[in-house]
Each structure stands twice: as C-alpha cells, then as structure tokens.
C-alpha positions in Angstrom: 1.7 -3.0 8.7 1.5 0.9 8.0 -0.9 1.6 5.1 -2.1 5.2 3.6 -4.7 7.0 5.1 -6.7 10.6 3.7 -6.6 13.3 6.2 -10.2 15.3 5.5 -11.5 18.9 6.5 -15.2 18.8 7.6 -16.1 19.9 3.9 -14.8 16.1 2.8 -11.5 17.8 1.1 -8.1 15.8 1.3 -5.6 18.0 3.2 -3.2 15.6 4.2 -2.0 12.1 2.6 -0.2 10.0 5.6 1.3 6.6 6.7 -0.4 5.2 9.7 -0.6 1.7 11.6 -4.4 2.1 11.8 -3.7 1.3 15.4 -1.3 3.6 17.3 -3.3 6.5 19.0 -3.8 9.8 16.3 -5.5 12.8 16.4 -5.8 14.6 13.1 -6.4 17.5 14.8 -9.9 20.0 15.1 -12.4 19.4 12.6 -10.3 16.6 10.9 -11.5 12.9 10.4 -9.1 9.8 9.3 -9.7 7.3 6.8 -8.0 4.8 4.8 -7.3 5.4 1.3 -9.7 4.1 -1.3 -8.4 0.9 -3.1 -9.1 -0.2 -5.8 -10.4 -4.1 -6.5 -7.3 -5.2 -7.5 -5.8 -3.5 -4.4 -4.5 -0.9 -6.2 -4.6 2.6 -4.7 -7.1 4.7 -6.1 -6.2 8.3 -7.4 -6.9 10.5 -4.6 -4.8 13.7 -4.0 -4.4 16.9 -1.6 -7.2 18.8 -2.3 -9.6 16.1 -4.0 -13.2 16.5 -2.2 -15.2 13.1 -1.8 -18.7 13.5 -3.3 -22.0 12.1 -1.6 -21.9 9.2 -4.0 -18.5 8.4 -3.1 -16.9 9.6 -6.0 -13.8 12.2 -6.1 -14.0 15.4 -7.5 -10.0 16.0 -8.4 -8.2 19.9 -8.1 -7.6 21.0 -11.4 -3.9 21.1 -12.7 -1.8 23.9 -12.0 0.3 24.7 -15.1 3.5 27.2 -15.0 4.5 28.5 -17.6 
C-alpha cells in the first residue's frame, strides 16, 4: 500500500510531498530525510504543505498565502 510521505531539507522545511511504499529502496537525495505524513487521530491527513517547517514541539509553522492580484 503506497501512503504520503514529507520530503524535508535539513532546516525541517517540506520540499517535496510524495507517494511511497515505505518499503522499496529511496534516496531523497543530499541533505534530505523521509517521513510519513502526520495523520491525524481519526486518520485523516494533517495540513502539511511545500514549504511548511516542523517546529521543535512538533507543530507546523505554514508559508503564508500568496495572493495575485
């Protein structure tokens, strides 16, 4: 079963959202970790996006919105 897992720079920021097995040999790539994405207790995916930074409590800090105009 494929789920969704975060694709984090060494400062902790999201760069990459991808489906993976969990299993199947992956290499993010230099200074990049893997980890599953956070669900919530119902199982639900939590909101995490490209460019949210995980916090030392665990917590997201989200990008601010880009608006065009």
């Amino acid at each position: 079963m494929e789920n969704r897992y975060l694709i984090l720079d060494q400062s902790n920021t999201v760069v990459n959202i991808i489906i993976y097995d969990g299993v199947s040999e992956y290499n993010p790539g230099e200074g990049l970790t893997i980890e599953s994405y956070p669900l919530e207790q119902d199982g639900s995916y939590s909101y995490v996006t490209i460019g949210s930074t995980r916090n030392i409590d665990g917590s997201w800090t989200h990008p601010e919105p880009v608006v065009s105009e």
